[in-house]
C-alpha positions as CSV (number, residue, x, y, z in Angstrom):
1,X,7.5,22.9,9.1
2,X,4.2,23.7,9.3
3,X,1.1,22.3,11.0
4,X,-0.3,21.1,7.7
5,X,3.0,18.6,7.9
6,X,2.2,17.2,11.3
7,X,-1.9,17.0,10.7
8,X,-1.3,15.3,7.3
9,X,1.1,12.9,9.2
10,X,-1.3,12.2,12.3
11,X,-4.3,11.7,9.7
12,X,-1.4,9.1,8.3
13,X,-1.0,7.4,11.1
14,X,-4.6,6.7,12.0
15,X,-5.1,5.7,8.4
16,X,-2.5,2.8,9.1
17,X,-3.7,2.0,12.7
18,X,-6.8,1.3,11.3
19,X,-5.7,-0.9,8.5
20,X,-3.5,-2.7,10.6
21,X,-6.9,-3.4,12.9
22,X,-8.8,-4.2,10.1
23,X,-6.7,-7.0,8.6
24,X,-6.0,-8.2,12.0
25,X,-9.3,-9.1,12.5
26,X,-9.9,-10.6,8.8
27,X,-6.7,-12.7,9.6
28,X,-8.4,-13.6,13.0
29,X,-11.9,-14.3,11.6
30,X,-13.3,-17.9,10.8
31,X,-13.4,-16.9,7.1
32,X,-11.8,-20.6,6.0
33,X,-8.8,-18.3,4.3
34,X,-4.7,-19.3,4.6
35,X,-2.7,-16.2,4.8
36,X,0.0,-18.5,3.1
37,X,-2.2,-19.4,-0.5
38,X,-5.4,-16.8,0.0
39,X,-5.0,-13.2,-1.6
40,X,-5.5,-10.4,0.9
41,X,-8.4,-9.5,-1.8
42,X,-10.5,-12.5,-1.1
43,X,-11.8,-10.9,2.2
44,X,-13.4,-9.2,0.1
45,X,-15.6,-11.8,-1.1
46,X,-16.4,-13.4,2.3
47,X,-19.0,-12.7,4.7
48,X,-15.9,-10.5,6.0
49,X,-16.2,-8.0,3.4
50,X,-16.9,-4.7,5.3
51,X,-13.9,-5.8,7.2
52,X,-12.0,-6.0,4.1
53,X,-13.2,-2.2,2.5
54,X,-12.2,-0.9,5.8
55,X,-8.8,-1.6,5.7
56,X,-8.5,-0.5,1.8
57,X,-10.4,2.6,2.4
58,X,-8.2,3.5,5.4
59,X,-4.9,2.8,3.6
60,X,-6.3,4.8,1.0
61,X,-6.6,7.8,3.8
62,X,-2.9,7.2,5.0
63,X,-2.1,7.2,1.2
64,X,-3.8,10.3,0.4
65,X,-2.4,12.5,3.7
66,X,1.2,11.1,3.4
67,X,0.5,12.7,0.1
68,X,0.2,15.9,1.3
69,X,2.3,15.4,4.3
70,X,4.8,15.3,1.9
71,X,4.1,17.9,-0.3
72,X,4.4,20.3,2.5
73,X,7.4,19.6,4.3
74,X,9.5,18.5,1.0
75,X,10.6,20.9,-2.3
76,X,12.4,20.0,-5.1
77,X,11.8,19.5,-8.7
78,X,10.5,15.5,-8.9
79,X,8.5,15.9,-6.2
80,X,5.4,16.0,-8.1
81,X,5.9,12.7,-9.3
82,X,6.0,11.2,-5.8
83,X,3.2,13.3,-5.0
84,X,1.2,12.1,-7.7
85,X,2.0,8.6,-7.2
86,X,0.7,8.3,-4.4
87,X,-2.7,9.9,-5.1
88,X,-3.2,7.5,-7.6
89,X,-2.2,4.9,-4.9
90,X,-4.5,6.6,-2.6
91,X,-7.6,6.5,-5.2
92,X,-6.8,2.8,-6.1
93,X,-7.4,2.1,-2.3
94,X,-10.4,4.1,-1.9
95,X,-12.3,2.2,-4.9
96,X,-11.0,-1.4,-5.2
97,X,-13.1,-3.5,-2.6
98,X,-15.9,-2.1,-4.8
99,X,-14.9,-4.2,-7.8
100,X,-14.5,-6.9,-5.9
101,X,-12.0,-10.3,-7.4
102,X,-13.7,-13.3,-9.1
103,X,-13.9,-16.5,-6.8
104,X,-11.0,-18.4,-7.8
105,X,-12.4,-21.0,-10.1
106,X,-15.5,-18.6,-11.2
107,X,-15.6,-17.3,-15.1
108,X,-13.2,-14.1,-15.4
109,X,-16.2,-10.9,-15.2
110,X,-15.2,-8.1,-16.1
111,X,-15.2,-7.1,-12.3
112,X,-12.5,-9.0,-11.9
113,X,-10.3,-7.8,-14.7
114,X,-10.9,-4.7,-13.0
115,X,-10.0,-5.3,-10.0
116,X,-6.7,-7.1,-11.2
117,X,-5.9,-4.0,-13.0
118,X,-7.0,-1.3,-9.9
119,X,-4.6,-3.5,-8.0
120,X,-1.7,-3.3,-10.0
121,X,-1.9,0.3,-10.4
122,X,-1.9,0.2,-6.3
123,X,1.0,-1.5,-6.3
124,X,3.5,-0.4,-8.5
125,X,2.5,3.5,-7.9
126,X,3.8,2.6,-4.1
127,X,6.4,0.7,-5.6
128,X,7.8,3.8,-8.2
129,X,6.7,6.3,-5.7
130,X,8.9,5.1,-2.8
131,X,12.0,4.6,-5.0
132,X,11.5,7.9,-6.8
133,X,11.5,9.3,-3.2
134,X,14.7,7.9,-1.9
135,X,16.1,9.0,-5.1
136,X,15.3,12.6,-4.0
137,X,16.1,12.1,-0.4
138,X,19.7,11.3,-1.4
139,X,20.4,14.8,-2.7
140,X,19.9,16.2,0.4
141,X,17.9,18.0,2.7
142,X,15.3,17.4,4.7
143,X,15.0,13.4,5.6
144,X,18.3,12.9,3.5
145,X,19.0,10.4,6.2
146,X,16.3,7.9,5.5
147,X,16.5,8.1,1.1
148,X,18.2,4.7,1.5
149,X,14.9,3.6,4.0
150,X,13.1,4.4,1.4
151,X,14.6,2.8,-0.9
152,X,14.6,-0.7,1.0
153,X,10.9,-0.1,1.2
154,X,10.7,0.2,-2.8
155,X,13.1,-2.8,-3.5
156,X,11.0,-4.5,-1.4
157,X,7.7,-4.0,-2.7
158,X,9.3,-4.4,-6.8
159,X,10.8,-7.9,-5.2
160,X,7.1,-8.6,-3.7
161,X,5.4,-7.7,-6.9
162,X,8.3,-9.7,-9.1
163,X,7.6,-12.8,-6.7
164,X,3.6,-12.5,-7.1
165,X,4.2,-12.6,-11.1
166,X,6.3,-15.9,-10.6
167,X,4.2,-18.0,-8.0
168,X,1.4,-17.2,-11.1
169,X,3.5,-19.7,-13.2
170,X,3.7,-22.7,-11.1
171,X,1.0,-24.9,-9.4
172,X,3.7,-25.4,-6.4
173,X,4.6,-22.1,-6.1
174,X,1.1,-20.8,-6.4
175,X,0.6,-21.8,-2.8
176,X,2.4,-19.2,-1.7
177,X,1.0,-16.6,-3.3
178,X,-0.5,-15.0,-0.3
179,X,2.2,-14.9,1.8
180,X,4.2,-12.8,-0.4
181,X,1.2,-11.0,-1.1
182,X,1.4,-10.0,2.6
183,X,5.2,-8.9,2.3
184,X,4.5,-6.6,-0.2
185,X,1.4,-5.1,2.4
186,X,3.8,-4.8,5.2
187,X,7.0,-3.2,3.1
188,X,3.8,-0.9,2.0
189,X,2.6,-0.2,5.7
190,X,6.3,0.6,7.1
191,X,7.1,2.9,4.3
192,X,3.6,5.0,4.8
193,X,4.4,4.6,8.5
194,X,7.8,6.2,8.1
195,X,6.4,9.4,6.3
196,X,3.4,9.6,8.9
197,X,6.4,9.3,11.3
198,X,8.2,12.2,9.8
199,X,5.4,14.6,9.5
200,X,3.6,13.8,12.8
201,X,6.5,15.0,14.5
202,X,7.4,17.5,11.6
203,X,11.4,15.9,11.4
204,X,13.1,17.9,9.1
């Protein structure tokens, strides 16, 4: 593989490492927030907010160079779709702490509606994209080994995003919201991780 592969998977990396820093510390901050009710989004409202754009424009980076990562070391017709999956997951990151949610209780703005809509497209492009890529993993060749990884990662994420819809439904389940918020981030996060993996140290 080339050293595009490993550059795009290093970039990838990085990308992650600094989300994973940045929602530490929102997590960490006295920003009055439960990580089992509270949206990950809602940092983006609080005095916290830089903290918050950092960690959607970095996983917006990993996004964007597991993108090409993956268009170098992988061939195949499909592949496009993965590809261009996650760009649009990558762009979605880049721009969504500037339309920032409505404070829950607040008048729905068109900001908002925005922003709900910016973050569905960020989460079901991962979603599609990770199960469209253990779909093509599974045919063989390079990272053949890891299509049914991937496809845990997708499952999870579409089981995440299912959940999300539901806890919408019921007062009593609403609490929970941002705890399976959170699931869906990390089953996001590991599958990034595994293609920054794979292309840092070009695994073919």
């Amino acid at each position: 593989m080339s050293s595009t592969v490993a550059i795009a998977g290093a970039v990838a990396l990085l990308g992650i490492a600094a989300t994973v820093a940045s929602l530490a510390y929102l997590h960490l901050a006295a920003t009055g927030l439960s990580p089992l009710r509270n949206p990950v989004s809602q940092y983006g409202i609080t005095e916290q907010r830089a903290g918050y754009r950092a960690a959607t424009i970095s996983l917006g980076v990993a996004g964007g160079a597991a993108a090409a990562g993956i268009r170098a070391a992988l061939s195949g017709a499909g592949l496009g779709v993965v590809v261009g999956l996650l760009v649009v997951f990558a762009i979605a990151r880049l721009i969504i702490s500037w339309f920032p949610m409505d404070a829950p209780g607040s008048p729905r703005s068109d900001t908002g509606r925005r922003h709900g809509l910016i973050a569905i497209v960020t989460f079901g492009s991962a979603t599609i994209a990770a199960l469209r890529l253990g779909q093509l993993l599974a045919k063989g060749g390079p990272w053949h080994g890891l299509a049914s990884t991937s496809m845990a990662f997708g499952w999870a994420m579409a089981a995440s995003i299912a959940a999300m819809f539901l806890t919408r439904s019921s007062p009593e389940l609403r609490r929970y919201f941002g705890a399976i918020e959170r699931v869906l981030y990390v089953a996001i996060i590991g599958w990034l991780t595994m293609i920054g993996v794979l292309c840092a140290l070009r695994i073919s």
